[in-house]
N, C-alpha and C positions, 0 to 999 in steps of 0.2 A: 307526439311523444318523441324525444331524441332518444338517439342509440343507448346515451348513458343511460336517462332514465328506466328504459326497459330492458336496461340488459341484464336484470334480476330476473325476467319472465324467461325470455331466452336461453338462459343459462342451465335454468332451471328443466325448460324444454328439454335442453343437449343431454342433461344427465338424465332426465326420464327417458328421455331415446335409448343412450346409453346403455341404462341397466335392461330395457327389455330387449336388447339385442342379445348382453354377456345374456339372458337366459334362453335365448335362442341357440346359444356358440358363439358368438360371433361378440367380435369388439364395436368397440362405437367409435368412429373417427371424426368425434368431437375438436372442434380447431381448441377449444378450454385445454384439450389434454394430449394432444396427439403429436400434434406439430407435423402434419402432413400436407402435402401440397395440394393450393386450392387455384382456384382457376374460376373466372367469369361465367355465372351462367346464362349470358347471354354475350351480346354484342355490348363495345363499351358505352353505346348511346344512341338514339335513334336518329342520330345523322350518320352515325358512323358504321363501316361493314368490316371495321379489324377486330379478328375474335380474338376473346378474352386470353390474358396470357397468365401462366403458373407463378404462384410466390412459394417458393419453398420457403417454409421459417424458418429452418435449421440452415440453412443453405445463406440468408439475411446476414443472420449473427455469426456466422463462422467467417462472411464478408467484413463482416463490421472489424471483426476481432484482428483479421486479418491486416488489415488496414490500420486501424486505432493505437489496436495495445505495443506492436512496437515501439513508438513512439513515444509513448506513456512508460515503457521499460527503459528504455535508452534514457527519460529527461531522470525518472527517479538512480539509473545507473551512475549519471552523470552527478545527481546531487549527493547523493551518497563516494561516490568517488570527492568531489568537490569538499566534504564535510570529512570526510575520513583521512584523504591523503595524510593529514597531519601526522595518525598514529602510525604509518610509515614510515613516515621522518623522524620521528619524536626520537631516537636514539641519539642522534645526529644535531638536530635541532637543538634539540634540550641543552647540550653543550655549548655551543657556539652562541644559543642565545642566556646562558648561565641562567636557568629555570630548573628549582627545586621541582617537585613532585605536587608539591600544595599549588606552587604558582603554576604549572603546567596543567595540573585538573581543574584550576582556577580561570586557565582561559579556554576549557574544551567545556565548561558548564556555563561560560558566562556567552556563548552561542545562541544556549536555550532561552536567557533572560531576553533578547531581542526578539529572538523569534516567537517566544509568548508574547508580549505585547504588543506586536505585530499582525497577530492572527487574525481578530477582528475587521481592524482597518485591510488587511490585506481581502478577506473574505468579498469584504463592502463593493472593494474597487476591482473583484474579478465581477459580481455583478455586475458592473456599470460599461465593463471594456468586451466583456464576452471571456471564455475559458480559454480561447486556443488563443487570441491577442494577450489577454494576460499574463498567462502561463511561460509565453515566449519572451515576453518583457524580465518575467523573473529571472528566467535561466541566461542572458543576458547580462543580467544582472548580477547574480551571482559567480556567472563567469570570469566578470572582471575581478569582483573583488577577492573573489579565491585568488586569478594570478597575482595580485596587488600582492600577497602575500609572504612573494619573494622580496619584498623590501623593508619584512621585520628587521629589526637590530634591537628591539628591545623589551624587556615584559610589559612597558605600558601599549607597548607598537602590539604586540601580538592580542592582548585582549579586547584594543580596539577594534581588530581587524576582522575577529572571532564574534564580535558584539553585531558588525554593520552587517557580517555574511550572514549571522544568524534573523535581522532585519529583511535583509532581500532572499532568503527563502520561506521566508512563513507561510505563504499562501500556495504553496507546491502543493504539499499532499491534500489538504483539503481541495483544492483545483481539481487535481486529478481525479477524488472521490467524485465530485459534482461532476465532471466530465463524465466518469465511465454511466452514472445514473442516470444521464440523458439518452444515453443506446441502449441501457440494460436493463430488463424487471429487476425486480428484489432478488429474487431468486438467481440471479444471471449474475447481479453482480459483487458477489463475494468470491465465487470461481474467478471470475473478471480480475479483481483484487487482487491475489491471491497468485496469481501469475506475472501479473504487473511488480506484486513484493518480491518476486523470484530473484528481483535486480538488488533489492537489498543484501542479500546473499553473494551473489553471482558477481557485485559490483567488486567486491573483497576477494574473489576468487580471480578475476580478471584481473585489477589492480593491483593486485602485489606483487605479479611478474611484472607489471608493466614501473610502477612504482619502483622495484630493484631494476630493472634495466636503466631508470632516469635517475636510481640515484646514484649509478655506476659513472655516471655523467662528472661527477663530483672533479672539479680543475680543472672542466673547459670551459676558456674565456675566462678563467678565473672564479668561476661560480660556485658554491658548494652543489652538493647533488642534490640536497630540500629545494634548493633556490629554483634549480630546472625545473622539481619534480610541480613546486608550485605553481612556478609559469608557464609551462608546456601545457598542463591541464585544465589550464585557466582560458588558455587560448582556444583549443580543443573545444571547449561548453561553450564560448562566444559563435563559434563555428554552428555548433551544433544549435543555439538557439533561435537564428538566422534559417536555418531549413525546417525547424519544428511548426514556423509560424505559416510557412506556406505545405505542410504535409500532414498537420493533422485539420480533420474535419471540424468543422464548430458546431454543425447540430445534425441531425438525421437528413434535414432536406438538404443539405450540401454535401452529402456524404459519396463524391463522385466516384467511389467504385462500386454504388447500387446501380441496378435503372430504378426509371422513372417511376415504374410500379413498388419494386421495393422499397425508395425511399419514402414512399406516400403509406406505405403498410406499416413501417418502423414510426416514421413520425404520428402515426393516427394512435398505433399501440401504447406507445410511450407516451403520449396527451389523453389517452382512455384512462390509463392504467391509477395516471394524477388523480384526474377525474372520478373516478369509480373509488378509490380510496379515500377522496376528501370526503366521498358521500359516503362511503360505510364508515366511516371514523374521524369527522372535521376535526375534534381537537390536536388528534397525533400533527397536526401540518401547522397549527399556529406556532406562529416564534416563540408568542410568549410564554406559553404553555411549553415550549422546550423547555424553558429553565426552571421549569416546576415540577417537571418530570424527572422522581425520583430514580427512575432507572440508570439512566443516563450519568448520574453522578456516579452508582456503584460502579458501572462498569469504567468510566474516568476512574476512578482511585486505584481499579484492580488494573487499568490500563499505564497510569501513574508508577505504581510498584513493578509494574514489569520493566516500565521504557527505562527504569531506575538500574535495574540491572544492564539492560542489550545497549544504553549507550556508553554505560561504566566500561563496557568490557568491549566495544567498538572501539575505543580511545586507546585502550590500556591493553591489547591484546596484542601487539608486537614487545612490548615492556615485561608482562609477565609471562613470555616467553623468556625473555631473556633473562627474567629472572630464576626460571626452573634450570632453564642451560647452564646458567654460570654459580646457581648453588647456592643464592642468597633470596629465594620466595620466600621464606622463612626467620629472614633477616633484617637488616638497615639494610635499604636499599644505596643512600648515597653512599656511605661505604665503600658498597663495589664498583659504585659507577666513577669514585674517585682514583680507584687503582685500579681501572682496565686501562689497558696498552693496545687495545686491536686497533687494528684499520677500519675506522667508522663505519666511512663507505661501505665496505665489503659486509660488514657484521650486519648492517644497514636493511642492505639487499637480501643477507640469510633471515632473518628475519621473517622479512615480509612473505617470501617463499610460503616458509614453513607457517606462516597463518593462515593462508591460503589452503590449507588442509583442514579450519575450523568450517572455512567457509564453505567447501563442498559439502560437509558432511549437514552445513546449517538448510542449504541449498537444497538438498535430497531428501530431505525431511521434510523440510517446507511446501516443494509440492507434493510428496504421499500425503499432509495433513490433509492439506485442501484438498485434496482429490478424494479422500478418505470423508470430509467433514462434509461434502457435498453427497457422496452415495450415501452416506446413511443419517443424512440432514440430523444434525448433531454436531453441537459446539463446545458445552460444558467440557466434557473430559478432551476431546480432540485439543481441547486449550490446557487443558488442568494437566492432565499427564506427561506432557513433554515439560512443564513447569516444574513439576512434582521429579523427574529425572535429572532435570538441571540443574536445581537446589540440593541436591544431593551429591553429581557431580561435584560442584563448585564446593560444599563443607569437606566432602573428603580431599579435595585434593593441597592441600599443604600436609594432610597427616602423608598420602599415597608418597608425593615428594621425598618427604624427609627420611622415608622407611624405607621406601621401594625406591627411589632413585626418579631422574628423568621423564624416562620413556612410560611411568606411570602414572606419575605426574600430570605428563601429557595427554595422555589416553583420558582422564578424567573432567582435563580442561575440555578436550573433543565432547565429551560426556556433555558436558554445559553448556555448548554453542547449542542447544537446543532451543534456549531459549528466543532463538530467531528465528523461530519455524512455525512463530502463530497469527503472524500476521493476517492472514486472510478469513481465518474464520472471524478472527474479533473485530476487523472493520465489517463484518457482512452483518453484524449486529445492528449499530445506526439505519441499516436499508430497512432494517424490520420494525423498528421503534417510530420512526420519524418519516413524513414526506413534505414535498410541497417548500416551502419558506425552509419551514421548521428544520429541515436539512440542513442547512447552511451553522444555523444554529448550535445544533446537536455535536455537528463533527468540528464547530469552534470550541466547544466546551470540552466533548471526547481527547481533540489534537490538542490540546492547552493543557490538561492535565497531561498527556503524554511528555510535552514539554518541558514541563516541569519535573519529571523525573530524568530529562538529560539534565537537566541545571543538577541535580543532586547527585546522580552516579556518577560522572567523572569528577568533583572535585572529593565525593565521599571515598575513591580510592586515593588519589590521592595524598589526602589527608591523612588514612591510616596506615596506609604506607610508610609515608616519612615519619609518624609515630611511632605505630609498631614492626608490621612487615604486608606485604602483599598477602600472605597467610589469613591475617588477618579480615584483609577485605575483600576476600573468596568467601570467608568464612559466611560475613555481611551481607553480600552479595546472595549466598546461599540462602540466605531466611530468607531473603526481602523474596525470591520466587518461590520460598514453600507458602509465603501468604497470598502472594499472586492466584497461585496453585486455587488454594481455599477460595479466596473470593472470585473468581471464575467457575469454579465448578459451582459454586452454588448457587453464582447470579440467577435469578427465575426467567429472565430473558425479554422476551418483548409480552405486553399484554397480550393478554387471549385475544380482546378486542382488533391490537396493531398485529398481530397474526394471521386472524381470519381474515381483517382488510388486504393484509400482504396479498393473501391464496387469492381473493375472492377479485382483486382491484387485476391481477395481473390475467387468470382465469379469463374474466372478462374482459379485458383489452385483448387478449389474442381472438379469443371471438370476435368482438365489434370491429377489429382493426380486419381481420382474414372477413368477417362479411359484409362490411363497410366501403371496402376501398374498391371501384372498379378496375377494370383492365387500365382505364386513360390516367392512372392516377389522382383522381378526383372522389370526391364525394365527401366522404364527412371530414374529411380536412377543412375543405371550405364549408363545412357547419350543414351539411344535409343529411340529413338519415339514410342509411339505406332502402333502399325500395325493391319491388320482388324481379323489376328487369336488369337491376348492375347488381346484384348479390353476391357475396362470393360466400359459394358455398363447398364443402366440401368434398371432398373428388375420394371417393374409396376405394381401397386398395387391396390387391390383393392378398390374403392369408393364406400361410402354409398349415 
């Protein structure tokens, strides 16, 4: 009988141990629940006299993280940098490239159209190349073609440019998702997430100083300061793509800042965990049962409605600043951009500055959610009520404007960068619905619908913008996440079924993996069961 097959009886054992200890006093330092360090009970093999050495679990994954999630922060820091500079520029830009509001939201939504029909094919050929070579190829990728985009002159020049960059990023986030799921349980990797998303934030907090420093640039060499700001960080992410491919790890067994025995404990866990859940629940892991799985669409539509808002207001969030400053949120926008007199440049760089204060406060929120959505394993509200606060921001604030002035105005828009603070509980969602193939799957359908609501929020402001006013599509804005709000709070979540699998698949892989692996690295990796001489069992500790 293999490890998988009876690691229902064992398990079972560990919690019978367990409870007649707790009615002894005493805890049961089951590897299913403990995550304490275990060690060889014996020698690693009967030719061998090296005794057994300790794997701490917790001691693994804070290696892993160590190692990994930098990198994974820095490439999404970089894309999000790389996809955003624009809304930096746009004050600047908008001008010189004579881009109404319609054609301006028209080339920050036509991103999304590439990068949807991309998804797929990009998913296919991270399969076939491996994660860390593909990954590296994108950002590469995209590296160039952001710098490229110092040599707009035109509105057909920019939407093309916005089309091909939204083509060569498609396969990032989902890359990254399938990355962090080869190191992480279910449970590990929405925290995982969720810290990785901190750069979504943080990229906006960092880049605006750096963005006003380069667009202070503006007359050297003749260049405007968009033109630097686009090729300097163009450059920047080619650099960075080039060290990504040789410093992040491609799976558990290469992962060179474990040893020998770690790596062998992590890759057994994470191939148990497959394992153990395709047998408590084979259908969650088929493809094609993803797309039949009505869950997965709710939470796409509610993920739809939100990304509808946080890209609308990623685009447009140096703009309607500048529109509460200079007194026209509430107005025709071309109007005043037809009789300001400032110095581009400089107005440029205030700007970005003062967004830079959405994104701290989006940033500080973001990780108390996660950190919040993980102690008390709970997602529904942890999602709904920063929704439900940011919807309410965004309708009040053209009335707070118009009445109370500026600095209220202000405060209300701060009020609404909330809604970039749920990142991490609602990707930790697919780790609980879906494994196996079906992955890949689930998070092309989740990331496509997401997509699809960048194609709609920036050209939906826009649009009513240059109709009615920025007021207007705050107002907009505001519904679309009081409905978010509703259908996240009342998603029902993953099956009872893809639930119990979650507990039961990872439960058991930290047992089979902590008793399976000996001291030498061996054993059920290369397909043996454990036997009662290389066991690893658990080593108890002492109670206060």
């Amino acid at each position: 009988m293999s490890a998988v097959q009876d690691f229902e009886a064992r398990l079972s054992a560990h919690e019978v141990h367990g409870k007649g200890q707790k009615r002894n006093g005493s805890s049961a330092p089951t590897a299913a629940v403990t995550h304490e360090k275990y060690e060889a009970a014996s020698d690693a093999g009967p030719n061998s006299t090296t005794p057994g050495r300790k794997v701490n679990t917790r001691r693994v994954i804070r290696k892993v993280q160590f190692l990994m999630l930098p990198w994974l922060w820095l490439m999404v820091f970089f894309t999000y940098i790389d996809r955003s500079n624009l809304s930096f520029a746009a004050f600047q830009f908008k001008t010189d490239v004579h881009l109404s509001n319609s054609a301006y939201g028209l080339g920050a939504s036509i991103f999304f159209v590439g990068y949807t029909v991309s998804q797929i094919p990009s998913n296919q050929l991270l399969r076939v190349f491996g994660s860390s070579r593909w990954l590296s190829c994108l950002i590469i990728s995209w590296g160039i073609v952001s710098g490229l985009g110092c040599l707009i002159q035109s509105a057909n020049g920019y939407i093309v440019q916005r089309l091909v960059l939204g083509i060569v990023e498609a396969g990032t986030f989902p890359g990254m998702w399938l990355h962090i799921t080869k190191f992480h349980s279910s449970e590990e990797t929405g925290p995982a997430l969720a810290m990785v998303a901190t750069s979504t934030a943080l990229s906006q907090v960092i880049g605006a100083p750096i963005a006003a420093g380069l667009m202070m640039m503006d007359g050297v060499r003749g260049l405007r300061g968009w033109k630097w700001l686009f090729m300097l960080e163009g450059v920047i992410t080619v650099i960075f793509g080039i060290l990504f491919y040789f410093g992040l790890p491609a799976k558990p067994e290469s992962t060179y800042i474990l040893n020998r025995e770690e790596r062998a404990w992590l890759a057994e866990r994470q191939r148990s965990e497959a394992e153990i859940r395709a047998k408590q629940n084979p259908h969650s892991g088929s493809t094609l049962r993803s797309f039949a799985n009505w869950r997965i669409y709710w939470l796409a539509l509610a993920w739809l409605v939100e990304e509808t808002v946080r890209y609308g207001l990623l685009f447009w969030v140096p703009l309607l600043l500048d529109g509460i400053i200079s007194g026209h949120f509430n107005g025709k926008t071309s109007v005043a951009i037809k009789r300001s007199t400032r110095d581009q440049a400089l107005y440029s760089a205030k700007l970005a500055l003062i967004s830079a204060i959405l994104y701290v406060i989006a940033a500080i929120a973001m990780i108390y959610i996660a950190w919040s959505s993980k102690r008390f394993r709970e997602r529904n509200f942890h999602i709904g009520i920063p929704l439900l606060l940011s919807g309410i921001g965004f309708i009040c604030t053209p009335y707070a404007t118009a009445q109370h002035g500026t600095v209220a105005g202000f405060a209300l828009l701060c009020l609404g960068s909330l809604t970039f603070c749920t990142f991490g509980p609602a990707w930790g969602w697919p780790a609980e619905i879906f494994h196996g193939p079906a992955r890949a799957s689930g998070i092309a359908i989740f990331n496509s619908f997401g997509a699809a609501g960048g194609i709609i929020g920036p050209y939906l402001i826009g649009a009513l913008s240059d109709k009615y006013s920025y007021g207007a599509a705050m107002i907009t804005l505001g519904a679309f996440n009081l409905l978010a709000a509703v259908l996240f709070t009342t998603f029902p979540g993953a099956s009872k079924a893809d639930k119990q699998a979650a507990l039961t698949a990872e439960k058991g892989a930290n047992m089979v993996a902590s008793e399976g692996v000996p001291a030498n690295g061996k054993g059920l990796m290369h397909g043996t069961a454990a036997t009662p001489s290389t066991e690893m069992t658990p080593r108890p500790q002492a109670t206060v």
